[in-house]
C-alpha positions in Angstrom: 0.0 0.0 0.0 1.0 3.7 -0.6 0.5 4.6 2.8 1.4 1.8 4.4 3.9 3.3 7.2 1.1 5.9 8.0 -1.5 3.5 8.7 0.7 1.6 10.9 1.8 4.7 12.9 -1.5 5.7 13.1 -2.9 1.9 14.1 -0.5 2.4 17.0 -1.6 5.9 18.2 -5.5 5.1 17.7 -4.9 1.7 19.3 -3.1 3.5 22.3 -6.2 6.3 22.4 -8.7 3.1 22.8 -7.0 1.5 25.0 -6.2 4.5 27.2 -10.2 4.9 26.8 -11.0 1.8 27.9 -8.7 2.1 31.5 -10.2 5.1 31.9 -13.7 4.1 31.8 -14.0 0.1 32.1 -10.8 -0.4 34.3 -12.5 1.9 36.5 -15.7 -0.2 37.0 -13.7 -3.2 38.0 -12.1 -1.4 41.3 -14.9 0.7 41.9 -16.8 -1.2 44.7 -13.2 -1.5 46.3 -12.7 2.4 46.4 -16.1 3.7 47.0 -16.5 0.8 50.2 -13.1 2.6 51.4 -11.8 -1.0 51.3 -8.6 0.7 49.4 -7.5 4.1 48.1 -7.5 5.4 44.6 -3.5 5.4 44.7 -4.3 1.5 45.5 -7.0 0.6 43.2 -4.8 2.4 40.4 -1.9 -0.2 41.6 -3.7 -3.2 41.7 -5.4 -2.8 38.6 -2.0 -1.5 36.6 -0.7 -5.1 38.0 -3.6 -7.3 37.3 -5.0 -5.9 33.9 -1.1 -5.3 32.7 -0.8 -9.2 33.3 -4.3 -9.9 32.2 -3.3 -7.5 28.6 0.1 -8.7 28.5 0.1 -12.6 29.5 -3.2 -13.4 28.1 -4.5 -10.9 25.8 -4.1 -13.9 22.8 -1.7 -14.2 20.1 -4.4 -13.8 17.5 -7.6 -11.8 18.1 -10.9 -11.4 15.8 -10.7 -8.3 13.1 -14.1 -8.0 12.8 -15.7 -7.1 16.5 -19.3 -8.6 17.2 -19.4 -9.8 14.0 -21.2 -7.1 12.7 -20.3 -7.9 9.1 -19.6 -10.6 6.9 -16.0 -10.6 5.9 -16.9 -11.5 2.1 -18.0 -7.9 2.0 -14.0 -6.8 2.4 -13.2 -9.0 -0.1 -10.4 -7.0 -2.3 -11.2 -3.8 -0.6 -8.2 -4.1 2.1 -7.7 -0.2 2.1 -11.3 0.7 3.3 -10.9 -2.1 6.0 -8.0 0.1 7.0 -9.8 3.3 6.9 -12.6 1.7 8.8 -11.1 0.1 11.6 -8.6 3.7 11.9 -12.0 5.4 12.2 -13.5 3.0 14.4 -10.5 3.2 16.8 -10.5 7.0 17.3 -14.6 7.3 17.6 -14.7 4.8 19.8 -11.4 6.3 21.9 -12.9 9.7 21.7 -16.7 8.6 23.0 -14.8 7.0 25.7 -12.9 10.3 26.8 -16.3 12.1 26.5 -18.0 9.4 28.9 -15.1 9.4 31.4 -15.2 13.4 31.6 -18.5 13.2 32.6 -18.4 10.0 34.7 -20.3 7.6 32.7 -19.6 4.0 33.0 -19.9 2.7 29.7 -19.5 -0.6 28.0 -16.3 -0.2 26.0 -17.2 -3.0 23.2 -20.7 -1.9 22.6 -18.4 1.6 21.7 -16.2 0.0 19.0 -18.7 -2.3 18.0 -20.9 0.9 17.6 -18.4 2.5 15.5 -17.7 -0.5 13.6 -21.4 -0.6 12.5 -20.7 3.1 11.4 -17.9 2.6 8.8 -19.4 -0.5 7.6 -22.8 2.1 6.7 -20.1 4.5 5.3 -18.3 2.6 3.0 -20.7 -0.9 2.1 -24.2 0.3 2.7 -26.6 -0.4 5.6 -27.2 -3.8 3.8 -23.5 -5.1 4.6 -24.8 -4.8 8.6 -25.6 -8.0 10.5 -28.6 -6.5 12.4 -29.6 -9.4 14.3 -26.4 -9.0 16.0 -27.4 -5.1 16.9 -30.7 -6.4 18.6 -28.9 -8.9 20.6 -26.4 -6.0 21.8 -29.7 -4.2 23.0 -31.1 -7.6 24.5 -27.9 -7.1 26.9 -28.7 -3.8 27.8 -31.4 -5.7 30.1 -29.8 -9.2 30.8 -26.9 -7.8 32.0 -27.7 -5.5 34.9 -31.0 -7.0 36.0 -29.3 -10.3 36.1 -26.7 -9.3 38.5 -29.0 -6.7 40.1 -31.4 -10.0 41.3 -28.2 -11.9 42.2 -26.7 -9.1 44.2 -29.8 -8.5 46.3 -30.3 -12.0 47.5 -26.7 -12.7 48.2 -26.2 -9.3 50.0 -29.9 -9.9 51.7 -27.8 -13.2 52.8 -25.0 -11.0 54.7 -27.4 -9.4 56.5 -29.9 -12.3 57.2 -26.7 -14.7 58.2 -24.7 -11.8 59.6 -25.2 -7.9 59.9 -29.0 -8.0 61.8 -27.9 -10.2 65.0 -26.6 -8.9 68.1 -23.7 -10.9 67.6 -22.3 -10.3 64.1 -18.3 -11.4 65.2 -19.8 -14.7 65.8 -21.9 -14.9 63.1 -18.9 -13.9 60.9 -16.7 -17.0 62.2 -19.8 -19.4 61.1 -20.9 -17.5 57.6 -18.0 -15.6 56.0 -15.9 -19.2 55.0 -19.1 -19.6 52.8 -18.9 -16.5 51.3 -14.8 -17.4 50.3 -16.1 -20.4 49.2 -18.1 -18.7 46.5 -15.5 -15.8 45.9 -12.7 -18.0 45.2 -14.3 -20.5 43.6 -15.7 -17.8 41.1 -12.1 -16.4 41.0 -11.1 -19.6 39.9 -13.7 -19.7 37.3 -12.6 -15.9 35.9 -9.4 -16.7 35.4 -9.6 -20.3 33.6 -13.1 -19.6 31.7 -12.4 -16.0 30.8 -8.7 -15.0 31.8 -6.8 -17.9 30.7 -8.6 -18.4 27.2 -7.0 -16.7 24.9 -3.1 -18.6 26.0 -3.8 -21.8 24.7 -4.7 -24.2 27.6 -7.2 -26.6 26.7 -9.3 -26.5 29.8 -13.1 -28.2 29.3 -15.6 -26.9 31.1 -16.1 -29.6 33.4 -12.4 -29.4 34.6 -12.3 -25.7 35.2 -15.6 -26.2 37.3 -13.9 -29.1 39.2 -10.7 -26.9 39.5 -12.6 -23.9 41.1 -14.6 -25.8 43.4 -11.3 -27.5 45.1 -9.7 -24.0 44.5 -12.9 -22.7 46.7 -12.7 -25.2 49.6 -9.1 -24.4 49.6 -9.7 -20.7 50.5 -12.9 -21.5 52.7 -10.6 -23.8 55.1 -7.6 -21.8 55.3 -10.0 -18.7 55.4 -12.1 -20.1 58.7 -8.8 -21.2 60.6 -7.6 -17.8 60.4 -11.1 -15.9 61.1 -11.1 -18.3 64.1 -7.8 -16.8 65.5 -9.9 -13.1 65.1 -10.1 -12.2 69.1 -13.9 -12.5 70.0 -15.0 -10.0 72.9 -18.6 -10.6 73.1 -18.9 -7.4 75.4 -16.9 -4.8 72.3 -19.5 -2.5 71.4 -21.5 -3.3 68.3 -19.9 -0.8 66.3 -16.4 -2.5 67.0 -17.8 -5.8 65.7 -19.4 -4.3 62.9 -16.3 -2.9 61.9 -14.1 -6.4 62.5 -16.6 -7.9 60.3 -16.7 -5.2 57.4 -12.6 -6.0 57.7 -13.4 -9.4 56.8 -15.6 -8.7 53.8 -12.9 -6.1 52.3 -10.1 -8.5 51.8 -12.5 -10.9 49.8 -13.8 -7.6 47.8 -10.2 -6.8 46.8 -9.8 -10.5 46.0 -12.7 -10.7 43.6 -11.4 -7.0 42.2 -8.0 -8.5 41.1 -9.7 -11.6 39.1 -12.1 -9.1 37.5 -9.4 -7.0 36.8 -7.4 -9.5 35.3 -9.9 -11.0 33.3 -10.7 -8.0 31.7 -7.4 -7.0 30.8 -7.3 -10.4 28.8 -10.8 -10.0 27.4 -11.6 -6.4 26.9 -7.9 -5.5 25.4 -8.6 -6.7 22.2 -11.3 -4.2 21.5 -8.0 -2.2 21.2 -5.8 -4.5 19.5 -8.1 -5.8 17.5 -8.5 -3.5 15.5 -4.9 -2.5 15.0 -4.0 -6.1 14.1 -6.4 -5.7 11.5 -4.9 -2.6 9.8 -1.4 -4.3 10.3 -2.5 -7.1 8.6 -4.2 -5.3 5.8 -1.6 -2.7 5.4 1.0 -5.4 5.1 -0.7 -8.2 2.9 -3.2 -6.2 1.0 -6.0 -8.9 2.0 -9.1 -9.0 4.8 -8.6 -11.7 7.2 -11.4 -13.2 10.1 -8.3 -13.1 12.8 -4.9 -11.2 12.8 -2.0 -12.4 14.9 -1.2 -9.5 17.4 2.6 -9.4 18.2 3.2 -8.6 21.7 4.6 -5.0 21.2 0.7 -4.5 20.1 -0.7 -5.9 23.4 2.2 -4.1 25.7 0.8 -1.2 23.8 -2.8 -1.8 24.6 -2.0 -2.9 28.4 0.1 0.4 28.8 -2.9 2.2 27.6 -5.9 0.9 29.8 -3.0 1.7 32.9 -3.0 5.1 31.8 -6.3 5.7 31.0 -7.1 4.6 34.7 -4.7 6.5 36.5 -5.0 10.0 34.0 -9.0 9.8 33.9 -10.4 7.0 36.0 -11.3 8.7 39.5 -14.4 10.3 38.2 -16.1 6.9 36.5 -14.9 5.2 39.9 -17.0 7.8 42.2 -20.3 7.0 39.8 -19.6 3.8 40.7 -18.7 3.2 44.0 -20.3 6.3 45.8 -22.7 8.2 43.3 -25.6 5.4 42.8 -25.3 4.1 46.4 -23.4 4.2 49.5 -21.0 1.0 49.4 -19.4 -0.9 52.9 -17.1 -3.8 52.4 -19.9 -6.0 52.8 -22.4 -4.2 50.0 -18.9 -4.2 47.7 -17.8 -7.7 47.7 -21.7 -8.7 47.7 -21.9 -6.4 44.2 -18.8 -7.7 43.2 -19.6 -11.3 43.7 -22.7 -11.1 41.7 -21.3 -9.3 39.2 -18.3 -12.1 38.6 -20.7 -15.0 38.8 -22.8 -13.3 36.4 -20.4 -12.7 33.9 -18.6 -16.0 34.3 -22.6 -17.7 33.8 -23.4 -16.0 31.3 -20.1 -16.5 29.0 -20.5 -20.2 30.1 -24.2 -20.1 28.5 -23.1 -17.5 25.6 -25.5 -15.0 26.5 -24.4 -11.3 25.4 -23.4 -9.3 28.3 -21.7 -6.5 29.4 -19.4 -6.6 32.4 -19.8 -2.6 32.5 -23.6 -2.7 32.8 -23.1 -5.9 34.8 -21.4 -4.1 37.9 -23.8 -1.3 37.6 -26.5 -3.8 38.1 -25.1 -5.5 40.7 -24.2 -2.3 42.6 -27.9 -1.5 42.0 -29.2 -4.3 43.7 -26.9 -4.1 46.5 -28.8 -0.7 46.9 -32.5 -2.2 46.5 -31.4 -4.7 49.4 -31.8 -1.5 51.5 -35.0 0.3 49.9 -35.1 2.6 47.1 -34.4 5.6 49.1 -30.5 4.3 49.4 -30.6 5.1 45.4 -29.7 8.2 43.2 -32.2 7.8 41.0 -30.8 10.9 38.8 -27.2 9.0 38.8 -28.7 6.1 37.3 -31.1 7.9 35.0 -27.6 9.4 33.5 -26.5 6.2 33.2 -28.8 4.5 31.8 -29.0 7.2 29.1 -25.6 7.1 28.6 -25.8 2.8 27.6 -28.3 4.0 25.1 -26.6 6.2 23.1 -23.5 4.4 22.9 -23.7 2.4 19.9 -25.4 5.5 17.7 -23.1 8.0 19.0 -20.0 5.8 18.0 -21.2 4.9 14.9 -21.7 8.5 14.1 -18.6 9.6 15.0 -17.4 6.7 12.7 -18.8 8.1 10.0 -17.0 11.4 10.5 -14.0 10.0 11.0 -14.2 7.5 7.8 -14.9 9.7 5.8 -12.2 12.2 6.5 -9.9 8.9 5.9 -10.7 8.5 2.9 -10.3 12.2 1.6 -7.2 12.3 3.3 -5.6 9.2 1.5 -8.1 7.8 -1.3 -7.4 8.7 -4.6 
């Protein structure tokens, strides 16, 4: 191609804009609970995450990642026409990146692949036609709009209705604690576990069934539960310490799991959500290079150091303000309501990939925290916070395609002939 060393600059700085998008606005929902629940500090959450999505990006972001995101379109449609892929997929990188920024500025969790997907779907209008569109793919996006949050939303209020049925409402919670809390990391590890060999551990190569990573998880649970009640049971008991003073033992408790269950979601979603960054440039690499349109790229691992560099920045530079929407705008979090919202929200991801039901692990945490706030009457909600929200999921996939548009079509002045 003419151009070729120009598209491959620019893959790398619109691949480094997404990604820094998507730390700055996904990472952000993944140590949110921890942050807002005061279980950590921001300086911490930024560290842990830099750690666990870097490794997530880095160690098991794959060595060959899908072009096309959501298959939106049929590939036969590029056939031969490797420069508008390129001009596309540029375009899709810097609409998404720049709805992304916009969102962050304002606080917005969004989901991060419904915004390249979005923009995909715009440069496919642009330069093939609305015909070249997979629409049943678009109404199962929306489908997820629903599944995803009330899903988690129902798990999070039963399970956090269980802390307080098992724990928090008795005169004794210390107690209560030593009896309850192994059960509870029982089911955080063993949906650790699950993250990491279902979702984190995909993309390497390891050819896990799903009946071994369940069986895996489980002993990986009991594991955690054991160790986890002989050391609870050393705790000092003073059935006479004020109430407050046990509370507060027990919300201890709860915010080592909820950092626990942050790492693995962290770390899953650096090795999921990363290639909605390097997918894309491996797909202008490849076409720039070969001249053809290919269903999967490789992505060398300069690409995904790139792409896990970015989502550390993003989180660091920009993350604070989708991390307060989060954690402390749509209801106030403790250790207890975090690790319950975060709990739900792992389990419900994990299930749902299991099944293959679309979902969002974005809208997924928001549900959860909502339900976590239910479990204590509407009244503990900001119902404006979650109106913005919710208004903000909508216009996702329109607003990045739009911006697509733009941007394609500047592209193609700028270097068609």
């Amino acid at each position: 191609m003419e151009y070729m060393v120009i598209y491959l600059v620019l893959a790398g700085l619109f691949g480094l804009f997404m990604a820094w998008g998507i730390g700055a606005n996904d990472v952000a929902n993944a140590m949110a609970t921890s942050v807002g629940s005061r279980a950590i500090t921001v300086r911490q959450a930024i560290i842990i995450a830099a750690i666990f999505e870097f490794a997530g990006a880095v160690l098991a972001g794959g060595g060959v990642t899908a072009t096309l995101r959501g298959g939106m379109v049929d590939p036969a449609h590029l056939e031969g026409q490797a420069e508008l892929l390129v001009w596309g997929m540029l375009a899709a990188l810097l609409a998404a990146g720049t709805w992304l920024m916009i969102a962050s500025q304002r606080g917005w969790p969004v989901s991060t692949t419904h915004s390249i997907i979005g923009a995909i779907i715009g440069f496919i209008v642009a330069g093939l036609g609305f015909n070249a569109v997979v629409w049943g793919r678009v109404g199962e996006i929306a489908a997820s709009w629903v599944i995803s949050p009330v899903s988690a939303g129902v798990v999070a209020y039963f399970l956090f209705r269980s802390v307080q049925w098992l724990i928090l409402n008795h005169d004794d919670p210390v107690r209560r604690a030593r009896r309850y809390v192994p059960v509870y990391m029982f089911l955080g590890a063993f949906f650790i576990a699950l993250m990491t060999l279902l979702r984190g551990l995909r993309h390497v190569g390891l050819d896990i069934s799903m009946a071994t990573g369940y069986g895996l998880s489980v002993a990986f649970g009991l594991v955690v539960a054991i160790a986890g009640a002989w050391f609870i049971r050393r705790v000092p008991m003073n059935d006479d310490a004020d109430r407050r003073l046990q509370f507060i033992t027990v919300e201890r408790m709860f915010a080592v799991m909820m950092v626990m269950v942050a790492c693995a979601m962290a770390f899953a979603h650096g090795s999921n959500d990363v290639a909605n960054a390097v997918g894309p440039v491996a797909a202008v690499m490849s076409a720039a290079t070969t001249g053809t349109v290919d269903d999967v790229s490789p992505v060398p691992l300069w690409v995904l150091v790139l792409g896990g560099a970015g989502i550390v920045i993003g989180l660091a530079t920009l993350g604070k303000r989708v991390m307060a929407t989060v954690g402390k705008n749509i209801t106030q979090l403790t250790p207890s309501r975090g690790f319950a919202a975060g709990l739900a929200a792992a389990g419900t991801v994990v299930v749902a990939s299991s099944l293959g039901l679309p979902i969002s692990t974005t809208h997924t945490l928001v549900g959860a925290v909502l339900g976590v706030g239910f479990a204590r009457g509407i009244g503990a909600i900001n119902i404006n916070v979650v109106g913005g929200i919710f208004m903000s999921w909508i216009i996702t996939l329109p607003v990045g395609a739009a911006l697509s548009v733009i941007f394609f079509f500047i592209l193609r002045a700028a270097f068609g002939s």
